[in-house]
PyMOL commands that place a pseudoatom at each C-alpha (Angstrom):
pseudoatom trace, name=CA, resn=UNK, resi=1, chain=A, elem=C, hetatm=0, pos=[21.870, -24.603, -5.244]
pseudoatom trace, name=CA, resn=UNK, resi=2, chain=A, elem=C, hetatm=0, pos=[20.375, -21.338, -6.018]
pseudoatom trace, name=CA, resn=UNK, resi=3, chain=A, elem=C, hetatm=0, pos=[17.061, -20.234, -4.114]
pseudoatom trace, name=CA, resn=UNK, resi=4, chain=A, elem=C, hetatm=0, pos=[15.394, -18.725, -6.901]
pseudoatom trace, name=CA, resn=UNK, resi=5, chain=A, elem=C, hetatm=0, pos=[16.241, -21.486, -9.515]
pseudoatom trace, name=CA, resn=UNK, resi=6, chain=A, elem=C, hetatm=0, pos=[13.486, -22.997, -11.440]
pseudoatom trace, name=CA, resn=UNK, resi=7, chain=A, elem=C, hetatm=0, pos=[15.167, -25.936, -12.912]
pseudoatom trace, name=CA, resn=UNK, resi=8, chain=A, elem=C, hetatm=0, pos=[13.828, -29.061, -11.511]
pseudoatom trace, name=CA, resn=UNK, resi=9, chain=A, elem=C, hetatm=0, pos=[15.663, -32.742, -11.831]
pseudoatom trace, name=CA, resn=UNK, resi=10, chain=A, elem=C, hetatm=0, pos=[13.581, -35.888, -11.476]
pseudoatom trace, name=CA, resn=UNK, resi=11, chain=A, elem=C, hetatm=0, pos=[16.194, -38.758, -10.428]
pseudoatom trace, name=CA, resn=UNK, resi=12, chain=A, elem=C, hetatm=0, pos=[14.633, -42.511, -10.012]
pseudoatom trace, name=CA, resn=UNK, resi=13, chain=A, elem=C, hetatm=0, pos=[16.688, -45.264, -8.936]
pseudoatom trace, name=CA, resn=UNK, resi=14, chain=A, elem=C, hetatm=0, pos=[15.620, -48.796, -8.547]
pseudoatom trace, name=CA, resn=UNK, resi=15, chain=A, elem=C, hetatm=0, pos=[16.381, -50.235, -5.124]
pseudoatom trace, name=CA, resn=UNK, resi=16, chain=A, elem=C, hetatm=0, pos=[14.892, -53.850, -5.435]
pseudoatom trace, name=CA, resn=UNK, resi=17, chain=A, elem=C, hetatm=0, pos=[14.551, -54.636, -8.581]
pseudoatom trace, name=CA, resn=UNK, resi=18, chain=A, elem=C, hetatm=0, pos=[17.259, -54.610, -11.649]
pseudoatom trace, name=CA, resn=UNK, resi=19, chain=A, elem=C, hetatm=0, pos=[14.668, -52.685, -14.111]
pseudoatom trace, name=CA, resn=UNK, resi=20, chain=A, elem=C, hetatm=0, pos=[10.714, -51.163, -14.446]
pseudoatom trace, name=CA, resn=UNK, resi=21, chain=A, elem=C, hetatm=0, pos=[9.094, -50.142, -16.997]
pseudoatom trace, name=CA, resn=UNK, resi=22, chain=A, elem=C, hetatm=0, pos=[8.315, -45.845, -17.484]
pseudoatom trace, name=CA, resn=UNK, resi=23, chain=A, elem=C, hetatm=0, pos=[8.116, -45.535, -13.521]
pseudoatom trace, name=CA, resn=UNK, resi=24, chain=A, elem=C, hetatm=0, pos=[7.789, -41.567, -14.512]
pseudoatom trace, name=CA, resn=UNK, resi=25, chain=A, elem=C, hetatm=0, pos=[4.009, -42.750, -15.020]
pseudoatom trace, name=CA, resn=UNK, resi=26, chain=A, elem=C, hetatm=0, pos=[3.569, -45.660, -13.084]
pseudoatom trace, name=CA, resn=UNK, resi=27, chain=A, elem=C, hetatm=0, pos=[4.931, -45.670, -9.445]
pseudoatom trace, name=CA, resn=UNK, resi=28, chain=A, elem=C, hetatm=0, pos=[6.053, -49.440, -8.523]
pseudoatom trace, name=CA, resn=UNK, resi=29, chain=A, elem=C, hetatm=0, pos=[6.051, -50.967, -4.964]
pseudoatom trace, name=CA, resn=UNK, resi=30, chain=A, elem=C, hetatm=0, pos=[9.742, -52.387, -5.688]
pseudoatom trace, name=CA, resn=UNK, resi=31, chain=A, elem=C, hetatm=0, pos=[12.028, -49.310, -6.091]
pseudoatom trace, name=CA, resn=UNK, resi=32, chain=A, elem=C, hetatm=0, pos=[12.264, -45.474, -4.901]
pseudoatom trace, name=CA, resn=UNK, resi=33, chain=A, elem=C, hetatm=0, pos=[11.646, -42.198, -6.344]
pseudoatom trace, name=CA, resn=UNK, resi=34, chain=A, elem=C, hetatm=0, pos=[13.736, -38.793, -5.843]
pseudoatom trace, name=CA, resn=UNK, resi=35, chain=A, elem=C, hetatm=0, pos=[12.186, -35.684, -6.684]
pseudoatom trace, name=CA, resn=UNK, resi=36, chain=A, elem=C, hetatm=0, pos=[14.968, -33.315, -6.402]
pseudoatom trace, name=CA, resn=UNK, resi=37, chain=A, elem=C, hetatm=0, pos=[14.134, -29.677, -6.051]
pseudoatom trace, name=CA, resn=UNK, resi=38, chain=A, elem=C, hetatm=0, pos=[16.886, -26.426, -6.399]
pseudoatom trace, name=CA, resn=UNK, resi=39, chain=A, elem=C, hetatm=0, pos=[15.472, -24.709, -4.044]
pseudoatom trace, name=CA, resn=UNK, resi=40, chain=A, elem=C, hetatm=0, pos=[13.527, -27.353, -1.923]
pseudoatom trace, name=CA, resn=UNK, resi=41, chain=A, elem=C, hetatm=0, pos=[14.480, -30.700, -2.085]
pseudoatom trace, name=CA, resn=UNK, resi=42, chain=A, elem=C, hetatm=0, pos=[10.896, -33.821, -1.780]
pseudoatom trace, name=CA, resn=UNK, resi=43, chain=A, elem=C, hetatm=0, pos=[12.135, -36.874, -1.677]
pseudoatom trace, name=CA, resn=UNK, resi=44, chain=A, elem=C, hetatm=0, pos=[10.267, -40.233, -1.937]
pseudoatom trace, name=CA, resn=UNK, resi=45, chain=A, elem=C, hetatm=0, pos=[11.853, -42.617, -0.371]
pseudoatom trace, name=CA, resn=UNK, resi=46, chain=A, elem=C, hetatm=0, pos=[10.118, -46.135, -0.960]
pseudoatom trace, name=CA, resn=UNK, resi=47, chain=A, elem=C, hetatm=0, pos=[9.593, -48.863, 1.251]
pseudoatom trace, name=CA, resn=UNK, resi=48, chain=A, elem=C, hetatm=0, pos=[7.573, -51.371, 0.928]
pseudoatom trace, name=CA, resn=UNK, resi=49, chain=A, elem=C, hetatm=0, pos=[4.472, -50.321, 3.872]
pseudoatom trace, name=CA, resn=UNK, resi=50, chain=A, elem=C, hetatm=0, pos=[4.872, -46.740, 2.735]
pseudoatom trace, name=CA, resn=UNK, resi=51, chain=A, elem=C, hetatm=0, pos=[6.584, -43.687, 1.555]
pseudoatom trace, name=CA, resn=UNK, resi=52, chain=A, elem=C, hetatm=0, pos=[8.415, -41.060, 3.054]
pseudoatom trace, name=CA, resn=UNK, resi=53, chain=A, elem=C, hetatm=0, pos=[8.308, -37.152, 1.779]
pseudoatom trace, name=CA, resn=UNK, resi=54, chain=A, elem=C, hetatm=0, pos=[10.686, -35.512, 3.141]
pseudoatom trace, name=CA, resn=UNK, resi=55, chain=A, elem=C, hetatm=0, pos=[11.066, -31.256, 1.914]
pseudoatom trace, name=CA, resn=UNK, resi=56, chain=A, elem=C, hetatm=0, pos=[14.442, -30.160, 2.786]
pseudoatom trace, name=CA, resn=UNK, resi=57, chain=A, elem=C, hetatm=0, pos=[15.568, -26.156, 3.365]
pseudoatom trace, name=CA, resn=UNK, resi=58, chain=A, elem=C, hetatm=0, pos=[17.938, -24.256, 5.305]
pseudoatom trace, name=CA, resn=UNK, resi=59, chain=A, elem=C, hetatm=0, pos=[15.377, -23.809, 8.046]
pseudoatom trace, name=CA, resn=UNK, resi=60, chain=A, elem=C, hetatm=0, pos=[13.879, -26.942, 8.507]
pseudoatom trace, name=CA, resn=UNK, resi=61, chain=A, elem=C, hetatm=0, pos=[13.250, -30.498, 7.719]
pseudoatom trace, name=CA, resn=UNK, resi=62, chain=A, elem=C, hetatm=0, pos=[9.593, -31.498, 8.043]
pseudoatom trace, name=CA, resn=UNK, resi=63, chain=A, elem=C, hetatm=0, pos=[8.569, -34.780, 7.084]
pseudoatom trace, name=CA, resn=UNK, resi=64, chain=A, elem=C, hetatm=0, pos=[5.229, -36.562, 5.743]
pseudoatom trace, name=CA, resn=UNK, resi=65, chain=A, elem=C, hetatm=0, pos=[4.336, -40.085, 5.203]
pseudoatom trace, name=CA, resn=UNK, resi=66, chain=A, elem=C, hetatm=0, pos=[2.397, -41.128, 2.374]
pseudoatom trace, name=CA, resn=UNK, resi=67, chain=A, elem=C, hetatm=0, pos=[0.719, -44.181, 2.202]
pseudoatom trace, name=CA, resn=UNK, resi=68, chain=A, elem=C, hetatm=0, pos=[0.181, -46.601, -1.129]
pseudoatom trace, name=CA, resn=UNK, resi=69, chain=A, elem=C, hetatm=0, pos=[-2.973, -45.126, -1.624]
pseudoatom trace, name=CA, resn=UNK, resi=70, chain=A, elem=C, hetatm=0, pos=[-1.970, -41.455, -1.318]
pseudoatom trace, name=CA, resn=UNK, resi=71, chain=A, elem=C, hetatm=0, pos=[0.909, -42.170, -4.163]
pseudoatom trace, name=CA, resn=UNK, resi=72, chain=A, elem=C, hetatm=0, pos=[-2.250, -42.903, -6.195]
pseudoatom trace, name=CA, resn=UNK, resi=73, chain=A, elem=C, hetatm=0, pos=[-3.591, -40.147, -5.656]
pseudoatom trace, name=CA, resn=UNK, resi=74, chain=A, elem=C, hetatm=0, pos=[-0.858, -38.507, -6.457]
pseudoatom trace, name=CA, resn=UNK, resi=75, chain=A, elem=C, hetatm=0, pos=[-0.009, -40.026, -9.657]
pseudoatom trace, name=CA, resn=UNK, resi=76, chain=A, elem=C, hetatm=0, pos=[-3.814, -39.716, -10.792]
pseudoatom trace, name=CA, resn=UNK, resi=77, chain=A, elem=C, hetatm=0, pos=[-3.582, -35.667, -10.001]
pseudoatom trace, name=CA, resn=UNK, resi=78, chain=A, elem=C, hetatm=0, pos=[-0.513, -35.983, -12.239]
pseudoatom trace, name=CA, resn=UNK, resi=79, chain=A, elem=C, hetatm=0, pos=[-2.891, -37.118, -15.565]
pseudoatom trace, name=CA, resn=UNK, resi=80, chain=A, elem=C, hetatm=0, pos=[-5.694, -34.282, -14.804]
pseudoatom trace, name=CA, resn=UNK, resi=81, chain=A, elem=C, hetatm=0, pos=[-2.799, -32.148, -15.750]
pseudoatom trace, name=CA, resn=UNK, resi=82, chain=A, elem=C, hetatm=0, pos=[-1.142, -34.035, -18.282]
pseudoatom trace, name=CA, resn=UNK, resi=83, chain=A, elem=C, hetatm=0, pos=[-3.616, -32.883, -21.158]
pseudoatom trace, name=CA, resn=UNK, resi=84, chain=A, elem=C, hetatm=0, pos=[-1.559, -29.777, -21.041]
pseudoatom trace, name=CA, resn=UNK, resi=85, chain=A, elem=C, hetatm=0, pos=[1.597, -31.410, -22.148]
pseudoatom trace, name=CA, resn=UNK, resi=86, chain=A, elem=C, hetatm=0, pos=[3.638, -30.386, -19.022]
pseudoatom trace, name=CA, resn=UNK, resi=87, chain=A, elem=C, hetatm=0, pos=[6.577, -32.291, -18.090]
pseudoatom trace, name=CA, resn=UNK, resi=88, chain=A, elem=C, hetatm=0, pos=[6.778, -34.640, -15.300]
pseudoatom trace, name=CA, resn=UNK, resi=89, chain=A, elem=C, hetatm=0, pos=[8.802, -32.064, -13.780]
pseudoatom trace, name=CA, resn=UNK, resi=90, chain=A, elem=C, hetatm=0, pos=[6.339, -29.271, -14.482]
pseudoatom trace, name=CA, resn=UNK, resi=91, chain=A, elem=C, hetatm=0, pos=[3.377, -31.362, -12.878]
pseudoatom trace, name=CA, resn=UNK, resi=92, chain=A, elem=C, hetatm=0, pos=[5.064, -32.211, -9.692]
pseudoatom trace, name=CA, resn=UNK, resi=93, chain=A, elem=C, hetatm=0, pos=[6.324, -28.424, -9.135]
pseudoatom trace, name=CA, resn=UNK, resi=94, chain=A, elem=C, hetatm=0, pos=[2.594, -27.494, -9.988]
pseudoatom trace, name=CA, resn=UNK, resi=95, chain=A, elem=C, hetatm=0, pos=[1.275, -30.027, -7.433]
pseudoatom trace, name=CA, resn=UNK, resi=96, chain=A, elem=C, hetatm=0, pos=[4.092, -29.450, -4.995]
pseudoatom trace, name=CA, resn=UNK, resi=97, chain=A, elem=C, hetatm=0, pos=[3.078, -25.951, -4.696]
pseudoatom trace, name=CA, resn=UNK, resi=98, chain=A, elem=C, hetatm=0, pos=[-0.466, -25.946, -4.907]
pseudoatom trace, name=CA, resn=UNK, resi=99, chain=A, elem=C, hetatm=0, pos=[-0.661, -28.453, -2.063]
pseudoatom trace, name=CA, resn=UNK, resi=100, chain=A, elem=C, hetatm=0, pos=[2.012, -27.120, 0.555]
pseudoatom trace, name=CA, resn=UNK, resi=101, chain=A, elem=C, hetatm=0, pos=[4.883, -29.763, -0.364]
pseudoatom trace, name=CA, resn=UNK, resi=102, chain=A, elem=C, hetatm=0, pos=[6.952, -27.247, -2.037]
pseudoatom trace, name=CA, resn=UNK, resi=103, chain=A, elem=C, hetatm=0, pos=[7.689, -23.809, -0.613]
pseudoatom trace, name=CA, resn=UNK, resi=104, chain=A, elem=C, hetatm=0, pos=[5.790, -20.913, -1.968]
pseudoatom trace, name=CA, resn=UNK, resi=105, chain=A, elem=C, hetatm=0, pos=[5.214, -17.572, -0.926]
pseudoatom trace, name=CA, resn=UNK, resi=106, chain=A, elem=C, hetatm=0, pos=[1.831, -17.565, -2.054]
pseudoatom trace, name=CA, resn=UNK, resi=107, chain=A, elem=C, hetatm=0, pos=[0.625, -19.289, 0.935]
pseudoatom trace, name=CA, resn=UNK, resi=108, chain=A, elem=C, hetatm=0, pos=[3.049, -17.877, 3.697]
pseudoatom trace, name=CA, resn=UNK, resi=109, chain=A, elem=C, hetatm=0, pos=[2.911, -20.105, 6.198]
pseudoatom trace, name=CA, resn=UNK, resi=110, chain=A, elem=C, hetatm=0, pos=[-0.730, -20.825, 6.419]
pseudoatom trace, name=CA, resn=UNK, resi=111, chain=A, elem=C, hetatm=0, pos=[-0.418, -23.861, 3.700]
pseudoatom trace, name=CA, resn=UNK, resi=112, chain=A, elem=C, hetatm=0, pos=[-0.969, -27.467, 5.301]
pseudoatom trace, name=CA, resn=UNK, resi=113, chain=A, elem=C, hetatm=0, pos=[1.002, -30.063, 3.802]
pseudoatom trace, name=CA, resn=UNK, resi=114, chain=A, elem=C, hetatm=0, pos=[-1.585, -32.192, 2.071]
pseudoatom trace, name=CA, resn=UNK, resi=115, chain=A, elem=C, hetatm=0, pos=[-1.886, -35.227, -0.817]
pseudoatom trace, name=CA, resn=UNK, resi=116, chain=A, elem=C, hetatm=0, pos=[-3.935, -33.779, -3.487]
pseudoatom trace, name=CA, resn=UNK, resi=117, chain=A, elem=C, hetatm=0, pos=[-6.982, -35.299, -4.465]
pseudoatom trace, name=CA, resn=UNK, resi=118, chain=A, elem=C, hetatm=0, pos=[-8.126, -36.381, -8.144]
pseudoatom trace, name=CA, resn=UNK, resi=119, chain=A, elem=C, hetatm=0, pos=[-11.867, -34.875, -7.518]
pseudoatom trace, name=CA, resn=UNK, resi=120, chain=A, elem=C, hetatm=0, pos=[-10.635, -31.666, -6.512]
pseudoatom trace, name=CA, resn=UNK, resi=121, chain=A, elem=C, hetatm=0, pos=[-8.208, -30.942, -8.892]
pseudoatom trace, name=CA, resn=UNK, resi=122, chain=A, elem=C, hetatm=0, pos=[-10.335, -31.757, -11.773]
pseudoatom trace, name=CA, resn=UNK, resi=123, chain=A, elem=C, hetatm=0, pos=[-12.997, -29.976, -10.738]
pseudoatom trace, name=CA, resn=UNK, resi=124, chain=A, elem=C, hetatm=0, pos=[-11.077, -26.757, -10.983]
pseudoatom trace, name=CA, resn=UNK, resi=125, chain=A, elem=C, hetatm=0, pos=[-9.803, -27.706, -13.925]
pseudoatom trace, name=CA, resn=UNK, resi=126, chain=A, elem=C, hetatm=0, pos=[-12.864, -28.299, -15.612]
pseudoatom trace, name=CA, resn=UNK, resi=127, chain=A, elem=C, hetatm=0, pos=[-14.140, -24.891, -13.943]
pseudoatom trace, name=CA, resn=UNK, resi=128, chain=A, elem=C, hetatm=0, pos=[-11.306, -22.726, -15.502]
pseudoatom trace, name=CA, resn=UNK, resi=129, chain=A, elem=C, hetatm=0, pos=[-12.282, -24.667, -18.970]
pseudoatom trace, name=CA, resn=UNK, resi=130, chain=A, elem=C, hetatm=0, pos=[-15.920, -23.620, -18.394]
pseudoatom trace, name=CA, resn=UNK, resi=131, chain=A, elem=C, hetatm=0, pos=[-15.316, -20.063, -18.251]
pseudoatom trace, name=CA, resn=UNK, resi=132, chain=A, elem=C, hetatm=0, pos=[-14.512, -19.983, -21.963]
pseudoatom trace, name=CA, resn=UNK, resi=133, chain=A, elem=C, hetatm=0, pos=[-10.278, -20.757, -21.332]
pseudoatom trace, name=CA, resn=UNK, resi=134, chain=A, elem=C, hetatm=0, pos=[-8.590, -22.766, -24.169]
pseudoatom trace, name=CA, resn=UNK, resi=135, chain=A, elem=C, hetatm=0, pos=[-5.736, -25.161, -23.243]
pseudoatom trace, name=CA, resn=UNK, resi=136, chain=A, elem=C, hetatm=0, pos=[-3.223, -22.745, -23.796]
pseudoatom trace, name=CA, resn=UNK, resi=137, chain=A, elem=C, hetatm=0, pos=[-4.995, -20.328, -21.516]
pseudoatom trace, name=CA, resn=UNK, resi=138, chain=A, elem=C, hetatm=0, pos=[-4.850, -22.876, -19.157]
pseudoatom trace, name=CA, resn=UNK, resi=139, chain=A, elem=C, hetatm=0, pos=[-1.508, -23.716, -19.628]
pseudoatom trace, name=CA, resn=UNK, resi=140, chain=A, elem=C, hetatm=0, pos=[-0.409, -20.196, -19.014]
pseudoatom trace, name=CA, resn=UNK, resi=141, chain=A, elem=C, hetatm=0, pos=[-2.814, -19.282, -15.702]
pseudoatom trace, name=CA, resn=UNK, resi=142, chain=A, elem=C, hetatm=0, pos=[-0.997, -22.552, -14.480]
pseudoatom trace, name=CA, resn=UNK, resi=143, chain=A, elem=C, hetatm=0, pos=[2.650, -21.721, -15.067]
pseudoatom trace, name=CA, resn=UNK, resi=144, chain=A, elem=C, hetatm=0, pos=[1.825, -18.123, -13.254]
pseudoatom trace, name=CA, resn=UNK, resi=145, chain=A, elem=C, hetatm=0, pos=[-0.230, -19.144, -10.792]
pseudoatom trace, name=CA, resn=UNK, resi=146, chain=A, elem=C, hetatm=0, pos=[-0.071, -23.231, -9.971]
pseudoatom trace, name=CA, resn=UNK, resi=147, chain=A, elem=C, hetatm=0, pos=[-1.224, -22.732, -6.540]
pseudoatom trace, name=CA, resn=UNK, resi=148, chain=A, elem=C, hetatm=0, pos=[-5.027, -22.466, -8.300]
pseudoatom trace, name=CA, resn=UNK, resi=149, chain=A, elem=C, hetatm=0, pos=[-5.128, -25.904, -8.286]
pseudoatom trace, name=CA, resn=UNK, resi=150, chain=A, elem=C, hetatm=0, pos=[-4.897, -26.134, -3.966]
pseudoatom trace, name=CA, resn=UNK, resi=151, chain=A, elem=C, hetatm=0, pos=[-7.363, -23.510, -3.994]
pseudoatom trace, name=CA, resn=UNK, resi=152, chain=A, elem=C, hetatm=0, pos=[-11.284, -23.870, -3.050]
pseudoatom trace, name=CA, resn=UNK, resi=153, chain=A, elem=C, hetatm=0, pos=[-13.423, -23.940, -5.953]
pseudoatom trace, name=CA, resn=UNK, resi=154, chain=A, elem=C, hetatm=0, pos=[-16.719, -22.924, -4.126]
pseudoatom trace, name=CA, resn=UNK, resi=155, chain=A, elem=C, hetatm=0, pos=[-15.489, -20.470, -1.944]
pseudoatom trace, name=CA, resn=UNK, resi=156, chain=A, elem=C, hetatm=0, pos=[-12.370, -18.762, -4.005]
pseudoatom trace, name=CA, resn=UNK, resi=157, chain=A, elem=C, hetatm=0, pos=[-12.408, -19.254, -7.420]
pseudoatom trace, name=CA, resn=UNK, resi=158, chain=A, elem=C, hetatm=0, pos=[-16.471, -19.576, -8.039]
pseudoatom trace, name=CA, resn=UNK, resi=159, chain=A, elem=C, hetatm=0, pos=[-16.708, -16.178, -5.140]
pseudoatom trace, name=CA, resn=UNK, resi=160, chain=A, elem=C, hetatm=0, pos=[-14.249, -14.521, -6.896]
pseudoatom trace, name=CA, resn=UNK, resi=161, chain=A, elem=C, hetatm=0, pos=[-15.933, -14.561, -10.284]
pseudoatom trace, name=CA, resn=UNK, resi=162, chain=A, elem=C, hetatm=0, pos=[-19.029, -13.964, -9.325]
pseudoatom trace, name=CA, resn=UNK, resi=163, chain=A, elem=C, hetatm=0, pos=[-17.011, -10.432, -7.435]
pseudoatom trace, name=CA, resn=UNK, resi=164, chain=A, elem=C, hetatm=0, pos=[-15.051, -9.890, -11.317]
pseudoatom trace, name=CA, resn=UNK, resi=165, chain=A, elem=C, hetatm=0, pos=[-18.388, -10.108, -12.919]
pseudoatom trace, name=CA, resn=UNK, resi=166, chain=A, elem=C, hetatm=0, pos=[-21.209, -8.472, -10.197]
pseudoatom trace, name=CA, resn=UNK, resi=167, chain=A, elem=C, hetatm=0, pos=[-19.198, -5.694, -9.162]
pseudoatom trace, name=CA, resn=UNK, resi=168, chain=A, elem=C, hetatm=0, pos=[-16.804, -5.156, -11.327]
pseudoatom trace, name=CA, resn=UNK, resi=169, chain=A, elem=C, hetatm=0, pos=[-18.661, -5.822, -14.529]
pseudoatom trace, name=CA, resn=UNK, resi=170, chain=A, elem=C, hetatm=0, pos=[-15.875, -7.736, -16.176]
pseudoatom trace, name=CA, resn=UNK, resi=171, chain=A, elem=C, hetatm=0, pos=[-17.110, -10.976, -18.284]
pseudoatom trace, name=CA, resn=UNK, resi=172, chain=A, elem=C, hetatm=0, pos=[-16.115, -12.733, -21.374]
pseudoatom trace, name=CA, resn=UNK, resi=173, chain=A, elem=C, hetatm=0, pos=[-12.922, -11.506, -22.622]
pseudoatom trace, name=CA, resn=UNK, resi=174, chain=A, elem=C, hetatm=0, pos=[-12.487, -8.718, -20.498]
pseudoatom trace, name=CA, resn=UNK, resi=175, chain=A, elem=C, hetatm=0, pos=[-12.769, -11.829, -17.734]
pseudoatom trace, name=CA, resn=UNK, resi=176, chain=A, elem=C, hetatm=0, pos=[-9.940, -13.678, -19.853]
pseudoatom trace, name=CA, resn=UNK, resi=177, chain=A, elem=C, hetatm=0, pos=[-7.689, -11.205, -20.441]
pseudoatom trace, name=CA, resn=UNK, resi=178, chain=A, elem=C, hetatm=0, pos=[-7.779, -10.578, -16.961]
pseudoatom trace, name=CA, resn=UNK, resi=179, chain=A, elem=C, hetatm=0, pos=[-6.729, -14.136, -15.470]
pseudoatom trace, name=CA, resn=UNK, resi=180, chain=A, elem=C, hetatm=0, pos=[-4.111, -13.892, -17.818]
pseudoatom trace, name=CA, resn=UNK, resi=181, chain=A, elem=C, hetatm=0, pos=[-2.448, -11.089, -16.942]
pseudoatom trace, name=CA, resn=UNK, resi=182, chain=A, elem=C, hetatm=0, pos=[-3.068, -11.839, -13.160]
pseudoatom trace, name=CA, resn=UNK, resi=183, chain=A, elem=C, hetatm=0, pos=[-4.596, -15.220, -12.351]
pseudoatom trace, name=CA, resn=UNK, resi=184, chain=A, elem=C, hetatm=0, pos=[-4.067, -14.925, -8.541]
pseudoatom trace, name=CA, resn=UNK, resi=185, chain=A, elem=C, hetatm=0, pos=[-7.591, -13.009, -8.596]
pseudoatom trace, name=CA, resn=UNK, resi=186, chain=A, elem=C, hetatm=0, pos=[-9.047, -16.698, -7.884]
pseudoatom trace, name=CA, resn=UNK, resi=187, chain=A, elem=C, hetatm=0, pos=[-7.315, -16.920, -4.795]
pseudoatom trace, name=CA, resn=UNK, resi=188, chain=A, elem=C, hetatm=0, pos=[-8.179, -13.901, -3.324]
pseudoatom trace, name=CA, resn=UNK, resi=189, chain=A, elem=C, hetatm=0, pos=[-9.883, -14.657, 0.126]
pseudoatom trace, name=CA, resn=UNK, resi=190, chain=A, elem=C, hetatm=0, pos=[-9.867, -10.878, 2.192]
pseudoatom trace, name=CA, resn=UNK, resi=191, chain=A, elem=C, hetatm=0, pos=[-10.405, -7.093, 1.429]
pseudoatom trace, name=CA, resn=UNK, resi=192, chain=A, elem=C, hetatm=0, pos=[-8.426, -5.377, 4.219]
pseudoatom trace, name=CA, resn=UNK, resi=193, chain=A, elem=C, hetatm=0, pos=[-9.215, -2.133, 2.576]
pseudoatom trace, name=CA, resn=UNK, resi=194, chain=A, elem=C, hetatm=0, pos=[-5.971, -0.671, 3.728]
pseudoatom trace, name=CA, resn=UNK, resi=195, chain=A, elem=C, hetatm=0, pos=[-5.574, -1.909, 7.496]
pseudoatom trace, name=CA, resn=UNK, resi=196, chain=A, elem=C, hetatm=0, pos=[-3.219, -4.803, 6.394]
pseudoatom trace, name=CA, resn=UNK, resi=197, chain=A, elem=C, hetatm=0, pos=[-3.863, -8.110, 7.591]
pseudoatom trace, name=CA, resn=UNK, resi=198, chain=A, elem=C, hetatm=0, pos=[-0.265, -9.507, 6.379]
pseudoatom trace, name=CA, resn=UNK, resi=199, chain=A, elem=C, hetatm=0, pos=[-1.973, -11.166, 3.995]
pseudoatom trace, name=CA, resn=UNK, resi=200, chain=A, elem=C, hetatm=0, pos=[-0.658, -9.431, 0.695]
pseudoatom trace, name=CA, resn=UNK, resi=201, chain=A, elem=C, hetatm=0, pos=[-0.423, -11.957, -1.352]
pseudoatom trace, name=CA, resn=UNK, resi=202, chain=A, elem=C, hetatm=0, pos=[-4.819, -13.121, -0.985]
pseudoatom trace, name=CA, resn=UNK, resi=203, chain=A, elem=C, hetatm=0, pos=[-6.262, -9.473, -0.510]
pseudoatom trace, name=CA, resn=UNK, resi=204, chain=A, elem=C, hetatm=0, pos=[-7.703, -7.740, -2.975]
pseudoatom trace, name=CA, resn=UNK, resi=205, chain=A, elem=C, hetatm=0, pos=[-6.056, -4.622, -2.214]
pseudoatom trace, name=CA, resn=UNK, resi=206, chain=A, elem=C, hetatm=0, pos=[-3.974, -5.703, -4.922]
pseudoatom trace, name=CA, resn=UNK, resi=207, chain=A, elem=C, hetatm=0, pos=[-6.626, -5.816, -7.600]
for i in range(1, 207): cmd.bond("trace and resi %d" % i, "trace and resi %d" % (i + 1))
show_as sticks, trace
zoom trace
């Protein structure tokens, strides 16, 4: 498999049970889920006390157990995005990499592996709406930047606009045209003003 593929397969198989009904939505306790990456493999594997993540890569193999209750979550982070008319494939890549569970370079290796939660994720979503963004403006800061979603919303994204706007005078469509050209503004946490702090990818040296 290619590194830098995008394509994404979604494989389900039933292990207990002879059928289910549209398990792409609703996650049973009676049969296991694949998510099968290019470049990084997740894989659910489903028992019946809990389920297994396991990312696979040529380096390593970490693994993370998620319970009943974090597939919920999970699945209920899945329909704050749905609105957009992503694919399930498109959601879980977005989640994947917004929350550590999928490689990206983004967050180096400072990302901790983590189950999104419902709250957070619409809250940012509803934040990006408020700041005058129509769905497909969403749709496109999303398919750029899906990390935005694993960001803070009080201390990156809100901070950051308030920087855009206060010192840099840029509002309204200025502001839009702006996240759409480069939407990892909202995740910009440092300044190193030219001593680099091997953070590239946060610092707003690159502004």
């Amino acid at each position: 498999m290619g590194a830098t593929s995008l394509s994404l397969e979604i494989e389900l198989r039933s292990a207990l049970i002879p059928h289910f009904v549209d398990p792409t939505i609703h996650l049973e306790s009676n049969f296991s889920k694949s998510i099968l990456f290019n470049a990084n493999r997740i894989l659910a594997s489903k028992n019946l006390a809990f389920t297994r993540w396991k990312t696979y890569s040529a380096a390593k193999t970490p693994e993370i157990a998620l319970s009943e209750d974090d597939m919920k979550k999970w699945e209920a982070c899945r329909q704050v995005i749905s609105r957009f008319q992503f694919t399930t494939e498109e959601e879980d890549k977005i989640l994947g990499k917004a929350f550590g569970l999928v490689h990206s370079p983004y967050w180096g290796e400072e990302r901790e592996k983590v189950v999104p939660e419902f709250e957070k994720v619409d809250a940012i979503i509803d934040y990006l709406t408020g700041l005058g963004l129509s769905d497909d403006d969403v749709i496109k800061i999303l398919k750029k930047f899906p990390e935005v979603v694993g960001c803070s919303l009080e201390n990156e994204l809100k901070t950051n606009i308030q920087i855009l706007e206060k010192q840099w005078s840029i509002k309204g469509k200025s502001l839009r045209n702006l996240l759409l050209r480069n939407p990892k503004v909202l995740g910009y946490i440092i300044d190193c003003k030219g001593d680099c702090m091997a953070l590239c990818t946060r610092c707003w040296v690159r502004f």
